[in-house]
C-alpha positions in Angstrom: 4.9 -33.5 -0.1 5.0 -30.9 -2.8 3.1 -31.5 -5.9 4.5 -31.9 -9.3 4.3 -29.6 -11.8 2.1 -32.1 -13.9 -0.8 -32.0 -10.8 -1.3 -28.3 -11.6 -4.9 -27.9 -13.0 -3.8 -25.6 -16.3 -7.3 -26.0 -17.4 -8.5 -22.9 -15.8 -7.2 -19.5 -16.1 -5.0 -18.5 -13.3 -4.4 -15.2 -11.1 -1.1 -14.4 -11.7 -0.7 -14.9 -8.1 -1.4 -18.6 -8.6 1.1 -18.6 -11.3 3.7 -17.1 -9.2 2.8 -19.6 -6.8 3.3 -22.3 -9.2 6.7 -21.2 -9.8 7.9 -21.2 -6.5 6.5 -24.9 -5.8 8.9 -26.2 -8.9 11.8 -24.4 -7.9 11.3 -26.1 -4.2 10.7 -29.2 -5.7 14.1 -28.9 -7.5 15.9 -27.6 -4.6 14.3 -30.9 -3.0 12.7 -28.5 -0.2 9.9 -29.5 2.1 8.9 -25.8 3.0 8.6 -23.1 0.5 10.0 -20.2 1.5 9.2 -16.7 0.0 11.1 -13.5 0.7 11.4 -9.8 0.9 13.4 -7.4 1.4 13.3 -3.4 3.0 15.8 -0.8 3.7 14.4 1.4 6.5 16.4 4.1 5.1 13.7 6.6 5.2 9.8 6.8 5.1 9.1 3.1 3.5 6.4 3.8 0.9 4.1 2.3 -1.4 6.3 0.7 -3.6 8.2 -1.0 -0.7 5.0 -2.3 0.1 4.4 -4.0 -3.3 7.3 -5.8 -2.8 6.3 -7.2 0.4 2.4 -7.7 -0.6 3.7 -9.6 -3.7 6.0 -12.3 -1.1 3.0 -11.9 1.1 -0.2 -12.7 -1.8 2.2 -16.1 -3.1 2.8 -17.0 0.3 -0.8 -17.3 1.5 -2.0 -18.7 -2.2 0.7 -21.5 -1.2 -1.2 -22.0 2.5 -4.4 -21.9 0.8 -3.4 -25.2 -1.3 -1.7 -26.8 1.9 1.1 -26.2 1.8 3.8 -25.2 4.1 5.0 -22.0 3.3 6.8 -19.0 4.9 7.3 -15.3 4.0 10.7 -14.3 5.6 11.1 -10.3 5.1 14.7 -9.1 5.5 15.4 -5.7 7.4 18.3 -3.9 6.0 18.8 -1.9 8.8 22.8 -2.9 8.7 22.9 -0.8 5.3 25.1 2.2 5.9 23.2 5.8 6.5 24.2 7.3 3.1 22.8 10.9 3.7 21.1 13.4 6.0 17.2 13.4 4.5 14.8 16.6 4.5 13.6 16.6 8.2 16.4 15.6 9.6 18.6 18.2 11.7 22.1 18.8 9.3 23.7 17.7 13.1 22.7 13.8 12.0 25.8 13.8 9.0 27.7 12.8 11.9 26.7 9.7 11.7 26.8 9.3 8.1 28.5 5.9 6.9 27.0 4.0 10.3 24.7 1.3 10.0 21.1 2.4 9.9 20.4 0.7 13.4 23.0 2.3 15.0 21.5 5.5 14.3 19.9 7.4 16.7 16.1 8.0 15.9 16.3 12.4 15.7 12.3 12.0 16.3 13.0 11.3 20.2 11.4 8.2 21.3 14.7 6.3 22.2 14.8 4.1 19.6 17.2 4.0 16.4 16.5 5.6 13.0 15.6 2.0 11.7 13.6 1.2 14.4 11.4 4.6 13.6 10.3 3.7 9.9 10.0 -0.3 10.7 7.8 0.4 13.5 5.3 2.8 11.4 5.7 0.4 8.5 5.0 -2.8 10.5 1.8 -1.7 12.0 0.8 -0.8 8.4 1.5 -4.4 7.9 -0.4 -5.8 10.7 -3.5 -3.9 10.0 -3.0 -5.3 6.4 -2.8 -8.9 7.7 0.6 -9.6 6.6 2.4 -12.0 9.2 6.1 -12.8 8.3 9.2 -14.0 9.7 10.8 -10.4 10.3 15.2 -10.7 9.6 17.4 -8.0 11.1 20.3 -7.7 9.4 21.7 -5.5 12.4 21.7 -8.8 14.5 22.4 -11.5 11.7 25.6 -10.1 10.6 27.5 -8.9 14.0 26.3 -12.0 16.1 28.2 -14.4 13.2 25.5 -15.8 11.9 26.7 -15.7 8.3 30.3 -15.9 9.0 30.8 -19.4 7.4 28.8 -18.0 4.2 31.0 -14.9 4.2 34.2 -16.7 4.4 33.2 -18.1 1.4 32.9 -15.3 -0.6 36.1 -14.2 0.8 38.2 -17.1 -0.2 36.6 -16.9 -3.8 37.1 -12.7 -4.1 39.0 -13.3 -7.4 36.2 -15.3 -8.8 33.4 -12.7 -7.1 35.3 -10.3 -8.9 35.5 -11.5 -12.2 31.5 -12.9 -12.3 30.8 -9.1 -11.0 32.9 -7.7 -13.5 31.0 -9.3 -16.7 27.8 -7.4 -15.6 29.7 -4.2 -15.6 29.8 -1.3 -18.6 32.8 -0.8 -19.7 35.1 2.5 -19.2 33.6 3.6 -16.1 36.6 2.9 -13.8 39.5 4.4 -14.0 42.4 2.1 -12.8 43.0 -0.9 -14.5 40.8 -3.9 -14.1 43.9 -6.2 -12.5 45.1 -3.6 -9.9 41.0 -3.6 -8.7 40.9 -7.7 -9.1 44.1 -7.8 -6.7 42.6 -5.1 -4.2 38.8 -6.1 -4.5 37.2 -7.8 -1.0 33.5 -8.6 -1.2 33.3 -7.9 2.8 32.9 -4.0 4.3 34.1 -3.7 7.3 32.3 -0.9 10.0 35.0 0.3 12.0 35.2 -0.9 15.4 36.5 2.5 16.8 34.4 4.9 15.3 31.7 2.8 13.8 31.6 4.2 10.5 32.5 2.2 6.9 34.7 4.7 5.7 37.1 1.1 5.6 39.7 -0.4 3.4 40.4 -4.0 3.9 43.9 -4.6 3.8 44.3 -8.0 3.8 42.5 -12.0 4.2 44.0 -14.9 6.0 43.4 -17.3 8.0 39.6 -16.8 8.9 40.8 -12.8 10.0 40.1 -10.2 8.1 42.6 -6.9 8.4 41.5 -3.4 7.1 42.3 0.5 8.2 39.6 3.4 8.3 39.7 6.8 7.4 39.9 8.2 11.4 43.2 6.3 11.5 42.1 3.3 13.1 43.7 0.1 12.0 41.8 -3.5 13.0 42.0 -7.1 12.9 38.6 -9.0 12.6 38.3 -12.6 12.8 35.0 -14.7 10.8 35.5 -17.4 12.5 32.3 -19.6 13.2 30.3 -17.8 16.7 32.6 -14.8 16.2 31.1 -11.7 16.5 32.1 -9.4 13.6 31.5 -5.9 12.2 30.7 -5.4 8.9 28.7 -7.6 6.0 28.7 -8.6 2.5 28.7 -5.7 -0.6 24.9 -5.7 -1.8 25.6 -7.6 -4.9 26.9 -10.7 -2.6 25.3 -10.5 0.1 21.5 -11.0 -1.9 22.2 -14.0 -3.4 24.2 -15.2 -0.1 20.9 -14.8 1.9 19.6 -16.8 -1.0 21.3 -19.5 -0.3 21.1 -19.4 3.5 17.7 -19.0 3.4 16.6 -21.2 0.8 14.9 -18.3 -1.0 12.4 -19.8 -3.5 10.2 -16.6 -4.5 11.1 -13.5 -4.4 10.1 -10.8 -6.3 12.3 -7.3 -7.4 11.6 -4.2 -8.9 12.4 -3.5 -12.4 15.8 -1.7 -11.7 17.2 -4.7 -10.2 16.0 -7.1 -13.2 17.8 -5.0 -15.7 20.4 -7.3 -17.6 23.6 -5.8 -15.8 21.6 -5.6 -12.7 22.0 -7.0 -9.5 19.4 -10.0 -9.8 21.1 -10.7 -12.9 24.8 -11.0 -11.1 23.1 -12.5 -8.3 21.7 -15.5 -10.0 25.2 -16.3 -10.9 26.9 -15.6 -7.7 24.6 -17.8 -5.9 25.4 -20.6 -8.1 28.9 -20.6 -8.4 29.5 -19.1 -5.1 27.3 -20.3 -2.4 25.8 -23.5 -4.5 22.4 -22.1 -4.7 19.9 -22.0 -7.5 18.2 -18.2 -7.7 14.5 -18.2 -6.5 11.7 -18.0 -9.2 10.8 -14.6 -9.3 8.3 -11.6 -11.1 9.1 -8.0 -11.8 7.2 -5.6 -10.4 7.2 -2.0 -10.9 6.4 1.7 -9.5 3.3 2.7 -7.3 2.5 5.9 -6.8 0.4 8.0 -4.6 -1.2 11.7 -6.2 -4.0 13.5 -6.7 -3.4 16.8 -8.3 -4.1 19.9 -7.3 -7.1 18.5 -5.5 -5.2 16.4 -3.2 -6.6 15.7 0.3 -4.3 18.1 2.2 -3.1 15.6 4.5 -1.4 13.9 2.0 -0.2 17.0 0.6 3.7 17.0 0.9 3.5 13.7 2.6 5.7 10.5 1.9 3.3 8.0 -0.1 3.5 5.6 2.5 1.0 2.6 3.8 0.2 4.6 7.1 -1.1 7.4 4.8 -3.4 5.3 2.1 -5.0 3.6 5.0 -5.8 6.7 6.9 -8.6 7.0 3.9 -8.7 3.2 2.7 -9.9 0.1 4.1 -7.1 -2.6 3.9 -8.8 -4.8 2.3 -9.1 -2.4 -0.5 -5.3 -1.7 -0.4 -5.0 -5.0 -1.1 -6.8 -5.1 -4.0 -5.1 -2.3 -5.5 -1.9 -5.0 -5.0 -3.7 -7.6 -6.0 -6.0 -6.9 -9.1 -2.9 -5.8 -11.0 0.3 -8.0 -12.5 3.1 -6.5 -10.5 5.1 -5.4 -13.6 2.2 -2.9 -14.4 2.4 0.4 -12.3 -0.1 2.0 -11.1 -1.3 5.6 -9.2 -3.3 5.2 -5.9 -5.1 8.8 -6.7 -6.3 10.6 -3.3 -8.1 13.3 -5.0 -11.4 13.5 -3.3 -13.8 12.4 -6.5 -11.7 9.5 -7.3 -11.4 8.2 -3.5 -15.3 8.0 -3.8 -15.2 6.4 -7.1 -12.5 3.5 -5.8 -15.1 3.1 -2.7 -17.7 2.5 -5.2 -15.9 0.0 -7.2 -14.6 -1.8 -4.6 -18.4 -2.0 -2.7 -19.7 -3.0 -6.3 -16.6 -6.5 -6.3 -18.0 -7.3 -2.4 -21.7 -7.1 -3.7 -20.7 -9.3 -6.9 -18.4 -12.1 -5.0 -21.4 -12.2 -2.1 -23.8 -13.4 -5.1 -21.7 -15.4 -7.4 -21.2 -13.3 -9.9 -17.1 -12.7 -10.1 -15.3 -15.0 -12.4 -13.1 -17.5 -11.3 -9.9 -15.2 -11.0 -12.1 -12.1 -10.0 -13.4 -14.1 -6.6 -10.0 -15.8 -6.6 -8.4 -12.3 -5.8 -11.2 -10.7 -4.1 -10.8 -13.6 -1.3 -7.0 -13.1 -1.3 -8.2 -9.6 0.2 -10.9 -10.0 2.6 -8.8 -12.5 4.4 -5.5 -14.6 4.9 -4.1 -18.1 6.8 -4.9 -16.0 10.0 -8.4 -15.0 9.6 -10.0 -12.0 8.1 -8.5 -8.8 7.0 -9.8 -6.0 9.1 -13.2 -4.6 7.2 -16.0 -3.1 8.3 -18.8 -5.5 9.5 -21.5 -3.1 8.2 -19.9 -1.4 4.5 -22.3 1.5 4.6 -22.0 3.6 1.2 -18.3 5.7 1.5 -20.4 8.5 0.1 -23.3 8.4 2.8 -20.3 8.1 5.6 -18.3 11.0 4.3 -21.0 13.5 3.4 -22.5 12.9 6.7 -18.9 13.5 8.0 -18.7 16.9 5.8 -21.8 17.8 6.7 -22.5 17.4 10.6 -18.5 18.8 10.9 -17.6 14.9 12.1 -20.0 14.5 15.1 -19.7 10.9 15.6 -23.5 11.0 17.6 -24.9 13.1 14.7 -23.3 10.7 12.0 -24.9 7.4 14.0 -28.6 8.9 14.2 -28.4 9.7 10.3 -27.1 6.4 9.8 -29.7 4.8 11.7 -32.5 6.8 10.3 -31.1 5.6 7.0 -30.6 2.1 7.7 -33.8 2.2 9.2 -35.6 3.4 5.9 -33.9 1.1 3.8 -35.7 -1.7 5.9 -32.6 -2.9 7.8 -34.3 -4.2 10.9 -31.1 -6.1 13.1 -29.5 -2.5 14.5 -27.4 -2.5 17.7 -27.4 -0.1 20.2 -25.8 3.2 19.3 -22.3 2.3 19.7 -22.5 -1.0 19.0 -23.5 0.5 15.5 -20.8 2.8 15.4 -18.4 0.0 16.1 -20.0 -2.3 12.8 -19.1 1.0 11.1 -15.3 1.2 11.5 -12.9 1.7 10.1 -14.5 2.8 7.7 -16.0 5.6 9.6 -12.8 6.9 10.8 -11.8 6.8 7.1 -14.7 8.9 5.9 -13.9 11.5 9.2 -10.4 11.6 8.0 -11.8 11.8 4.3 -13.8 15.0 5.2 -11.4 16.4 7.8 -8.8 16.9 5.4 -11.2 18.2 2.1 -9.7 21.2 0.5 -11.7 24.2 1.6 -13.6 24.8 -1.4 -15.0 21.3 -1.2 -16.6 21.5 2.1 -20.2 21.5 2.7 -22.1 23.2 4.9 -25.6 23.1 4.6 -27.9 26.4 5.4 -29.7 26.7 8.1 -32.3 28.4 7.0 -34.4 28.4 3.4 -32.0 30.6 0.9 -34.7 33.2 -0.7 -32.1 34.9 -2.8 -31.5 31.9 -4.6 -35.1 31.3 -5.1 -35.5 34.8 -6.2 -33.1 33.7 -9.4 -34.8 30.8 -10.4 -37.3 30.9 -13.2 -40.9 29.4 -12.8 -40.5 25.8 -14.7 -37.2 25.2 -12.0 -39.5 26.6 -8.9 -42.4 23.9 -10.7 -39.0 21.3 -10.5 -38.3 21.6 -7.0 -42.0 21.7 -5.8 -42.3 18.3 -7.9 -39.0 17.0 -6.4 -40.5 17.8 -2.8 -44.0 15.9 -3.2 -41.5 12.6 -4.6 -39.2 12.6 -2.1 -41.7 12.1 0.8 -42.3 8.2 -0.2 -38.9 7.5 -1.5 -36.8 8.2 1.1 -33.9 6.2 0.3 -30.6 6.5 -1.9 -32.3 4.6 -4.8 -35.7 6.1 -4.8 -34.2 9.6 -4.2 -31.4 9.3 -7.2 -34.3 8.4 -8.9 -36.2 10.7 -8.2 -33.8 13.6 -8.6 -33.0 12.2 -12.2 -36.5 11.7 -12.9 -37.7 15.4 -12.4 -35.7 17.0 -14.5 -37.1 14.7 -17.6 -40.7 16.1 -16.5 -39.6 19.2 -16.4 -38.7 18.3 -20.0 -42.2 16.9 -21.1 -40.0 13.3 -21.3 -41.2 9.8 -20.0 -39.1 9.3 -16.2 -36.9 6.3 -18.3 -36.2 8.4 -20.8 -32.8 8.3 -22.3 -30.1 11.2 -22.3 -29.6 13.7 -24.7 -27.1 16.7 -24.7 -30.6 19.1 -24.0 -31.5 17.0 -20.6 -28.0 16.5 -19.9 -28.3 20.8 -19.9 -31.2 20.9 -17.9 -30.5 18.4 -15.1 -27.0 20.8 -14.3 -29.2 23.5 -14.1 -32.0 22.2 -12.2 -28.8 20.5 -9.9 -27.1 23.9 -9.4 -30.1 24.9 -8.4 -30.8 22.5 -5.3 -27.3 23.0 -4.0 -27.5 27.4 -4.2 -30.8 26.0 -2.1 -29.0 23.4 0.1 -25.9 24.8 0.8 -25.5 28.0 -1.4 -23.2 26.6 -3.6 -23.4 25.2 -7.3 -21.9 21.7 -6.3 -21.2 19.7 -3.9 -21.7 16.1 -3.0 -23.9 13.5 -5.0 -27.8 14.9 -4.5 -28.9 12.1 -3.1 -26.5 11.5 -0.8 -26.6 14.5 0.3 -30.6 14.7 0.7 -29.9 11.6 3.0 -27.4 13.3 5.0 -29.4 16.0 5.9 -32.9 14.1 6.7 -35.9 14.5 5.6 -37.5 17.3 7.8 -35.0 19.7 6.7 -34.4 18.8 3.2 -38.0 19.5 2.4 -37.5 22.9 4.7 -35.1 24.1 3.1 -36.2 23.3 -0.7 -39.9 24.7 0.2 -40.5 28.6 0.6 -42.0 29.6 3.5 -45.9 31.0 3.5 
């Protein structure tokens, strides 16, 4: 039983997931539904990119935040792989405008694996999904429509064409046809026909009666197509019909559209009509969401470079947990950048590492831990994470650094974890295994740095550099080599590093900043780096002392006898 609207604790604030969930329990409840259903909806027209996947993650977070209460709830994603190809796409041989006007599924995948052009994108996109934890009831139009499922529903639509017409018409801006609105009424047919000859919707129907459908196409072909109930047909419902149709037959109560289709002559806004006077349905409670994007400026990581902004391509560097957050943390009409530039991929690592650390001691507020728990797992168990969240920064410099030698990586992570106390290690592998994925996304991370952001330490101690440095920066280092030996560790050596340029300044270690130290510590910084790796930057100091070890951090920051 679904509960009423009164049951709902207002009290406390709410997630705007729980509010969207709330929404979709009172539109069931008027619907007099015992299941709450939540859809989406996805074209694989081409690559099927980040903000695709804020439509589905929106169905997906009110779905489980209705199984979380108890509730029986499905997410039912519709593939629109009957939509027509509308256009040969960059990458695609200019051979592949034959097929222009098909259905999507119908067109061969140019990529070569035997499958169709649909298939292609749904099958990178899905096991996006899946490592996402986002289960659904997947819909292919491609088999709905041409085994008859909808016939009955599409009859309707065609015996009401004059009133289709006329609701579609009142959402329409005037002057933008040019013959006049009774000679379209009397020729309009809310069905599109794909020609059973040469399979293209280059169609005109020609006439409705008696459950059969007539129409002629553009390579001369002339057909007869009955809708008959367990008729198998060719064709579907125009976009603005056929959404609120599948509405109806589903018994849609949440689903969520960009802001394009929520403008006031828009398609939801038709929609909401023609389900009601059409197919006797009420519209499904809905939010508004808006763009994603993916960037990061002329420092991108260069395999995104060029690249669609797709799911497959954020998690090659994220965890999905932390994908879902970026979903999840946000209402869906704000938009929002996922920046891959290398700095701000280490920043979001941090943040997210900082939420985990809060939620595991109490410390989120109530919508904070809400959210964070909507992304660690779902109804099926958790969300694929790392069992053992070593620091991004640690993983990835050691990546940089030892060129992504996964038994290099492991001893340094060992030796660290070991210094830091951590006493329960597996054996080598086993530890390597605690690690993913976010090892493989801190290898892919440093894989793919631009080339002026790599780091490759020196292998021997750099006595030119040394030359250049006056005597209070040689006293600097000398003191930062003496500290280092007892505080081995990221905290004592960020310490540490911040600590000894203050000295150098006559200041107390906790001393506060002020534009002169701020000065000094870049200059004593570029000066461990020209030491380290003969550069003026490079990764956090700390991290980077850890990375290389001990032994030869202190080698190559002391001059030889």
């Amino acid at each position: 039983m679904l509960p009423t609207t009164d049951s709902l604790d207002t009290t406390v604030e709410a997630s705007w997931i729980a509010r969207a969930a709330d929404s979709a329990i009172e539109h069931a409840k008027q619907a007099g539904a015992s299941k709450i259903v939540c859809a989406s909806g996805i074209s694989p027209s081409g690559p099927i990119h980040l903000g695709n996947l804020r439509e589905v993650m929106t169905a997906h977070l009110v779905t489980e935040e209705l199984k979380a209460r108890g509730l029986d709830a499905e997410h039912v994603n519709s593939w629109d792989d009957y939509d027509r190809f509308r256009k040969v796409p960059a990458g695609v041989p200019k051979e592949w405008a034959a097929h222009i006007g098909k259905p999507l599924a119908q067109v061969p995948n140019p990529w070569g694996d035997g499958s169709s052009y649909a298939d292609h994108f749904m099958g990178v996109f899905t096991a996006s999904l899946d490592r996402l934890g986002v289960r659904m009831r997947h819909v292919r139009q491609s088999e709905q429509y041409p085994a008859g499922v909808y016939n009955a529903s599409v009859r309707k639509a065609m015996d009401a064409r004059g009133h289709v017409f006329d609701i579609l018409e009142t959402f329409q801006t005037e002057g933008r046809h040019e013959k006049p609105l009774v000679e379209r009424r009397a020729a309009y047919y809310p069905f599109k026909p794909y020609c059973e000859s040469c399979g293209t919707d280059n169609t005109e129907v020609t006439g409705w009666a008696d459950e059969v459908v007539s129409y002629r196409c553009r390579c001369g072909y002339q057909g007869r197509m009955s809708l008959a109930d367990g008729a198998r047909i060719s064709g579907k419902l125009v976009w603005k019909v056929d959404w609120p149709m599948r509405w109806a037959f589903e018994g849609v109560d949440f689903e969520a559209a960009g802001e394009d289709h929520h403008a006031p002559t828009s398609s939801f806004a038709s929609g909401r009509v023609i389900a009601s006077e059409i197919f006797g349905a009420q519209a499904p409670a809905t939010v508004v969401y808006s763009f994603v994007r993916l960037t990061g400026g002329g420092a991108k990581l260069s395999s995104s470079a060029g690249g669609a902004a797709t799911p497959d391509t954020a998690l090659e560097i994220l965890e999905p947990p932390m994908l879902r957050w970026l979903y999840a943390r946000r209402m869906p009409s704000n938009s929002f950048t996922i920046d891959m530039a290398p700095s701000a991929i280490l920043r979001l690592y941090d943040e997210w590492d900082r939420v985990g650390a809060k939620a595991a001691a109490g410390e989120l507020s109530p919508v904070e831990a809400h959210l964070h728990q909507m992304c660690v797992t779902t109804a099926e168990g958790p969300v694929e994470h790392s069992e053992r969240p070593v620091s991004f920064r640690l993983l990835s410099s050691l990546a940089d650094i030892t060129a992504t030698n996964r038994d290099q990586i492991e001893r340094l992570v060992r030796q660290q974890l070991e210094t830091d106390g951590v006493t329960d290690l597996p054996t080598d592998d086993a530890l390597l295994a605690q690690l993913q994925p976010r090892l493989d996304n801190a290898i892919h991370y440093a894989q793919n740095l631009p080339a002026e952001d790599r780091t490759i330490v020196r292998d021997d101690f750099n006595s030119d550099a040394w030359a250049q440095l006056d005597a209070a920066t040689r006293s600097g280092v000398s003191i930062l080599v003496e500290r280092i030996g007892a505080e081995w560790s990221l905290d004592g050596l960020t310490t540490s590093v911040y600590a000894v340029p203050k000295l150098m300044q006559g200041l107390a270690v906790d001393a506060g900043p002020t534009p002169e130290l701020k000065k000094a510590q870049r200059t004593f910084f570029k000066a461990l780096y020209q030491l380290l790796c003969s550069r003026d930057t490079g990764p956090r100091l700390p991290t980077l002392l850890v990375s290389i070890g001990s032994d030869r951090a202190r080698r190559l920051l002391t001059p030889p006898d």
